[in-house]
Every structure is written in C-alpha cells, then in structure tokens.
C-alpha positions as CSV (number, residue, x, y, z in Angstrom):
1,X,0.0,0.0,0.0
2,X,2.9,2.5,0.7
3,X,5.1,4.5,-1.6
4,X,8.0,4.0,1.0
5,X,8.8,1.0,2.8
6,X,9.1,0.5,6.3
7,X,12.7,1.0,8.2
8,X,14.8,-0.1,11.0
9,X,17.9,1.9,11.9
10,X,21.5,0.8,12.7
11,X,23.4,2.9,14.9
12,X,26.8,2.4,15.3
13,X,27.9,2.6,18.5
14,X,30.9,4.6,18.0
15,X,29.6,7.5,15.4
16,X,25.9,7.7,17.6
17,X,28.1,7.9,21.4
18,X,27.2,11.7,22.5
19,X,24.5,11.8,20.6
20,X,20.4,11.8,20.9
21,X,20.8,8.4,19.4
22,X,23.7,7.2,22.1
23,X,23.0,3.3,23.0
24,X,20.2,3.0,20.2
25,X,21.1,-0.2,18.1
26,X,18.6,-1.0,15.5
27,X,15.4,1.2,16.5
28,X,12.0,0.9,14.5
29,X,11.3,4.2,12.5
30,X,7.8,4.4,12.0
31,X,8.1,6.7,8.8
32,X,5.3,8.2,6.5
33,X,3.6,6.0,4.1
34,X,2.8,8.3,1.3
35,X,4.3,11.7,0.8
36,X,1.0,13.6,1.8
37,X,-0.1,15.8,4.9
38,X,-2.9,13.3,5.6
39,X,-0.4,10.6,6.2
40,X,1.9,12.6,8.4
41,X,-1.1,13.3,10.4
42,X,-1.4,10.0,11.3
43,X,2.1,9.7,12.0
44,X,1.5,12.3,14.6
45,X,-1.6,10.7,16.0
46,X,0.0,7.3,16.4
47,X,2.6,8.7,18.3
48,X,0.5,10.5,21.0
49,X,-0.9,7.5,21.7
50,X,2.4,6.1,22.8
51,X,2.7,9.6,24.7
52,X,-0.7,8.6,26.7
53,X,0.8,5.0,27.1
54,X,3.5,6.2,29.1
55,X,1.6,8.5,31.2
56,X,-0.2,5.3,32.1
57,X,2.7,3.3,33.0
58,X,6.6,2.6,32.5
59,X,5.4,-0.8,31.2
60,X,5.6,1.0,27.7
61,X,8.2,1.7,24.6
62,X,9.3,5.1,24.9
63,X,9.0,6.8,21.4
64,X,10.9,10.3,20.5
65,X,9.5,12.2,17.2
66,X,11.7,13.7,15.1
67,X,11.7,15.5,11.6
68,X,13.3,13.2,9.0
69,X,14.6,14.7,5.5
70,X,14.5,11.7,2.8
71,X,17.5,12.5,-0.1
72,X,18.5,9.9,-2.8
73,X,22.0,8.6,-2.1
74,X,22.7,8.8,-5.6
75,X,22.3,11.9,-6.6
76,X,21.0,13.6,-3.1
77,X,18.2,15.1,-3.8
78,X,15.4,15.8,-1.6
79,X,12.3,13.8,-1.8
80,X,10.6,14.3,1.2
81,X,10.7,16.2,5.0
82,X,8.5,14.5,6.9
83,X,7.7,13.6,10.8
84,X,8.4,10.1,12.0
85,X,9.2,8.7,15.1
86,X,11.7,6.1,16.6
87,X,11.1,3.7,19.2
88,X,12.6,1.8,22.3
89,X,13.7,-1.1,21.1
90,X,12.6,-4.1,23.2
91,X,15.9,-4.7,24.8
92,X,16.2,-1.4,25.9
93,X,12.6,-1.6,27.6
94,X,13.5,-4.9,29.5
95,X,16.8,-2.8,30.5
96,X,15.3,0.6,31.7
97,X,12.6,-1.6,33.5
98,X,15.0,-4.7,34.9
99,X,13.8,-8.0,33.2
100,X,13.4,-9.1,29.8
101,X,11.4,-9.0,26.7
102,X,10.4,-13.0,25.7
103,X,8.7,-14.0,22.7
104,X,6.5,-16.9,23.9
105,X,3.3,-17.3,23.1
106,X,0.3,-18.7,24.6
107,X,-0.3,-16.6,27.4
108,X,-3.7,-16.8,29.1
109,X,-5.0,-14.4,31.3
110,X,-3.9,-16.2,34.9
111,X,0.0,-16.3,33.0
112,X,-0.8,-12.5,33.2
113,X,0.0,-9.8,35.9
114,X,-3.5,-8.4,37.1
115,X,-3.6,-4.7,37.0
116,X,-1.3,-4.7,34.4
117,X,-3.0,-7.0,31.9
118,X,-6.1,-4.9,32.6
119,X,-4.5,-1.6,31.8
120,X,-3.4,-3.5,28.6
121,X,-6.8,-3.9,27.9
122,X,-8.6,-0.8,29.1
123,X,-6.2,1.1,26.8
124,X,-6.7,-0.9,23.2
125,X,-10.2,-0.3,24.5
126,X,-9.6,3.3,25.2
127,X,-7.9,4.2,21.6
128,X,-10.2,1.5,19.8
129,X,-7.8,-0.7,19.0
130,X,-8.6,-4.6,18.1
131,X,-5.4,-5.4,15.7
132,X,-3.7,-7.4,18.5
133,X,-3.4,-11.0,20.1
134,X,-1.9,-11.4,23.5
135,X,-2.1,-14.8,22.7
136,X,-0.3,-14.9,19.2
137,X,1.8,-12.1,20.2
138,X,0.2,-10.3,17.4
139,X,1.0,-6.4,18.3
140,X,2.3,-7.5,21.8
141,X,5.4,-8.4,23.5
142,X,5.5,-10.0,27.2
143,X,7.8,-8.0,29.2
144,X,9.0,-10.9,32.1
145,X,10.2,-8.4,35.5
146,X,13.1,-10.1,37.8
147,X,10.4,-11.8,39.7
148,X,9.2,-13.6,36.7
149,X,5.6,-11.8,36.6
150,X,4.5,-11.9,32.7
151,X,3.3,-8.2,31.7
152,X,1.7,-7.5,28.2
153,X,2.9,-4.5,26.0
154,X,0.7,-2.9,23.6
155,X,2.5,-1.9,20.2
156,X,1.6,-0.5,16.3
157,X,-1.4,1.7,16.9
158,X,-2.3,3.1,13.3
159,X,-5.1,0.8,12.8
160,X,-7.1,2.3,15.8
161,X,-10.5,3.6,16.1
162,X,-8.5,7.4,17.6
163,X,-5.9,7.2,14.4
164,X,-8.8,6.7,12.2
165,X,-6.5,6.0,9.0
166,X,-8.3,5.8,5.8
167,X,-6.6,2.6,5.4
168,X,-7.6,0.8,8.5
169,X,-9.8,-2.4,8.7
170,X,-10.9,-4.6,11.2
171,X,-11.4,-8.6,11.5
172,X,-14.6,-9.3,9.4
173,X,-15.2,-11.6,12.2
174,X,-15.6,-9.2,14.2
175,X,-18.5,-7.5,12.4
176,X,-17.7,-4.3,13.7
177,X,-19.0,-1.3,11.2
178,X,-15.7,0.8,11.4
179,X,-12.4,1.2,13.3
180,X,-14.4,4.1,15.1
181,X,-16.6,1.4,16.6
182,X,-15.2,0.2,20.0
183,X,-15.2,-3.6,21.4
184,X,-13.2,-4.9,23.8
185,X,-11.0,-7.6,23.4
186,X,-8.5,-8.1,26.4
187,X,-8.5,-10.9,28.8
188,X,-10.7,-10.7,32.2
189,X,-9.4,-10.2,35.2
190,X,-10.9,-9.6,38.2
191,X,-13.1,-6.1,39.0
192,X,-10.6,-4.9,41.4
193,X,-8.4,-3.9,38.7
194,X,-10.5,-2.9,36.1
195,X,-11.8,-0.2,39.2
196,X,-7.8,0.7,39.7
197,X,-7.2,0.8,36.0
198,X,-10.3,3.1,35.7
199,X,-9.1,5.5,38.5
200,X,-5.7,6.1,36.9
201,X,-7.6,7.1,33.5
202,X,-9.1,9.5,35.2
203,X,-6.6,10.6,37.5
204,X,-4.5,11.3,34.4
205,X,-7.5,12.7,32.2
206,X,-5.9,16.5,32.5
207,X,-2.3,15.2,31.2
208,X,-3.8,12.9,28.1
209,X,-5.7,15.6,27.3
210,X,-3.2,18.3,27.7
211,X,-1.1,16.2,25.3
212,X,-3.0,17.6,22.7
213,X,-2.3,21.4,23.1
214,X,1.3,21.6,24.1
215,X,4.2,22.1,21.0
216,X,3.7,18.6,19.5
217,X,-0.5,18.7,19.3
218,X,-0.4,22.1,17.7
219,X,1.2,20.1,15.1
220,X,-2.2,18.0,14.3
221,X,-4.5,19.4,12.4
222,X,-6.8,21.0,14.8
223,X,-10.4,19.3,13.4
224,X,-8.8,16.1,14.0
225,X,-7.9,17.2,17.5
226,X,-11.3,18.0,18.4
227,X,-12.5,14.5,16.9
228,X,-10.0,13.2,19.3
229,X,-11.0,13.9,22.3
230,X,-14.7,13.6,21.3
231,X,-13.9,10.3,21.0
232,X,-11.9,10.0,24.4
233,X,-14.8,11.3,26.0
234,X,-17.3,8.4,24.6
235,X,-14.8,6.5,26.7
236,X,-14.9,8.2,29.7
237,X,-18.8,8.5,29.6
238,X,-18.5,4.6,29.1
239,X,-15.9,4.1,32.1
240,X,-18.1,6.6,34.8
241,X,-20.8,4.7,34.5
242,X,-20.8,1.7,36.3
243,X,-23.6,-0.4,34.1
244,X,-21.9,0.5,31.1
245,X,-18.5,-0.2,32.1
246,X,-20.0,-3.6,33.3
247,X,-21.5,-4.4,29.8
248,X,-18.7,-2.8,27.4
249,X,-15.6,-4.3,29.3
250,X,-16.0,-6.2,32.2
251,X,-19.0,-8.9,30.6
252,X,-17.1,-8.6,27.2
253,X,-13.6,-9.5,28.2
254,X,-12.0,-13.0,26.7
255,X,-11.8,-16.0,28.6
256,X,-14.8,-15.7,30.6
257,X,-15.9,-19.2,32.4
C-alpha cells in the first residue's frame, strides 16, 4: 500500500556515542507512508498515543518524534521532509525496567500480571484498537520483570478507532461497522483492577488531554484534535458509568468461564 517501505535503523555505536541516538542499536522508524499531509497526520496521532501510554505506566516503549529529510543517495536530492518517530527497542525496555522482553506465546489471562493486563486492555479499548493478540503475540510483546511476573505491552497503533487512518480495517469476524466502533477484546481479570485501572484514567485525564495542546499537538491538524477527544470522551462516559463499564468491558472480556 505504501510509496515508502518501512525502516529499521542501525546505529553504530561509535559514530551515535554523544548523541540523541547514544546506546540506540537497530530502532524501528515508524516513517510516513505516502508523501501527503494526511499521512503525516497519522504519523503524529499514532505517536501521542504512545505519549498517553507512558503517562499510564513505565510498562511501555518510549518513542521520541523527530523531523526526518528523505534524499536519494545517488544523486541527493530531496524527496521528502517528513515527521516520524523512533522507538525503544525491546531490549532497551527490559533494560530501563530490569527483566526481559520474551517472545513466547500462549499466554492466558492467569500467565498475566492483574492490573497490568487490565491496563493493557482498558487502553486498546480506550484508543479503539482490536489489531492485536496477546495470545499470538500479534502487536504485543510479554515483558518478564526479575520476579518472573509476565506483563503484556501494547504496540503499532495506526489501525485504531483514535488514528482513524483511511486505510484501516478490522477482522470481518468481528462484524464491527468501522475502526471508530469500539469492542473490547482483552483478557478478564478480576473487578478490582479494572476499578484501579479506571481510576488512573481518570486521575491522568488532564495530562492525556493536555497532550493535545502543548508544541507537538499544535502540530495535528486541529479538526482532528477536536474529533480526538470527542472520542476519548465516549470513553470516559462509558468508564463513569458503572452499568456501562459492566457491559462494554467487564461482561465482554475473553476468557470468561
């Protein structure tokens, strides 16, 4: 579908030391896919959602943006300036955090840490995301702490309901109308955490939104800002309101008995 392949970055360690890219070794670049301003808006609103995901916990890849100018190596000229962003690779995660990054799949939800798994959840929910498997380890990785405590990590965001890309499809199976259209598809856990996963979305409700006029939102497009938190707030109508909460996640989650 794209005019311009996908790209990983290799750092050396010598010629990046000193350097914003200092102990970066072979990064994801999550670049533009056509050379339009509709496509570098969604690079933006992809990476705000990893913005929110950290607010909400460590248990996240850090992402930095950055303004990329695409020459030719043969005869250098330009042929594109465009936003992307890099990301924490998964070794540095495990690092920063103290454990490791496994692929191994087949988790279930008791393989799963609690509170975490449900903040996993909540937030796919949240940005109206169901292009994942924690199972298949589809858009996941299972971050392992030092006490051997399996933690799920949510990754690639651009088919979300809040990213909204023209390209974006769900599972047929699914039978869901659009990406807009919300469902919930973590695992269940029990309704202590879902309450403790609610409160922090609300505790941090002024800083996700905030994220959205400080210097890097008043780079979106500012219709598609206001959509944005439209749509956060059909969430936070849904979360505040304990028989809707009940119905929408809680009854809904996988791997009920």
């Amino acid at each position: 579908m794209c005019e311009f392949p996908p790209l990983r970055l290799n750092f050396s360690g010598e010629t990046s030391k000193g350097t914003i890219f200092d102990k970066l070794d072979k990064p994801k670049l999550v670049s533009y896919c056509h050379d339009m301003d509709s496509y570098e808006q969604y690079i933006l609103q992809e990476y705000q959602l990893y913005r929110i995901y950290q607010l909400l916990t460590p248990v996240s890849h850090r992402a930095r943006l950055l303004k990329f100018v695409y020459a030719d190596s043969a005869d250098g000229k330009v042929r594109a300036r465009r936003y992307g962003f890099i990301m924490e690779e998964p070794k540095a995660l495990a690092t920063r955090l103290g454990g490791k990054v496994m692929e191994q799949k087949g988790a279930l939800p008791g393989d799963l840490d609690g509170f975490q798994d449900a903040l996993f959840g909540v937030f796919q929910y949240f940005i109206g995301n169901t292009d994942f498997s924690e199972a298949g380890l589809h858009n996941v990785e299972l971050f392992f702490n030092n006490e051997g405590v399996a933690m799920p990590i949510a990754y690639d965001f651009d088919f979300a309901g809040a990213v909204n890309a023209r390209y974006a499809t769900s599972d047929e199976r699914l039978n869901l109308p659009n990406v807009r259209q919300r469902l919930f598809r973590g695992y269940c856990t029990d309704e202590e955490a879902y309450g403790k996963v609610f409160a922090l979305f609300n505790e941090k409700k002024p800083e996700i939104y905030a994220l959205y006029s400080d210097s890097i939102g008043k780079l979106m497009d500012r219709g598609t800002v206001r959509e944005t938190l439209r749509y956060f707030n059909e969430f936070y109508d849904t979360i505040n309101d304990k028989r809707s909460a009940k119905r929408s996640i809680m009854e809904s989650c996988l791997g009920r008995p």
